[in-house]
C-alpha positions, 0 to 999 in steps of 0.5 A: 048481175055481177057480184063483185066479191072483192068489194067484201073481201078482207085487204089480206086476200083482196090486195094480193089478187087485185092490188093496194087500190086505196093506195095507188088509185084505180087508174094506171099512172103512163110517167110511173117507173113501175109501170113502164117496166111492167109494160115492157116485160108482162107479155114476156112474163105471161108467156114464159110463166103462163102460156109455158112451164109451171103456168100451163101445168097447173091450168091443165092440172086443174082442167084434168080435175075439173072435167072429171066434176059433175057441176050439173045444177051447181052455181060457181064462184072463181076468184080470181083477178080478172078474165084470162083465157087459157087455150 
């Protein structure tokens, strides 16, 4: 069962993670300027601010944190915006 705790988060936290969905819809708009800005830099972005830089030291940062945690019989929630894998 997914729990999808954005359903219940207050707009202040669940509009910065996910984005003003009331206002722009669930559904991307292919003509909006917006849009077709983002689809010609994000990959750029991601790799320059995720995969490299200040991104990739925080992600290991935490996965140094974390392998140090004992999580035996423990559940846990991430919130975050949706599933990125980092190598």
């Amino acid at each position: 069962m997914i729990f999808l705790i954005r359903k219940w988060l207050p707009n202040f936290i669940k509009i910065p993670l996910w984005g003003d969905r009331v206002r722009w819809g669930l559904s991307v708009i292919p003509d909006d300027t917006c849009w077709k800005k983002w689809q010609k830099i994000y990959t750029r972005f991601y790799k320059e601010n995720q995969r490299g830089k200040l991104g990739q030291w925080v992600n290991d940062a935490g996965y140094k944190v974390m392998n140090n945690v004992d999580l035996t019989g423990k559940k846990i929630l991430e919130i975050g915006p949706g599933d990125l894998t980092h190598f």
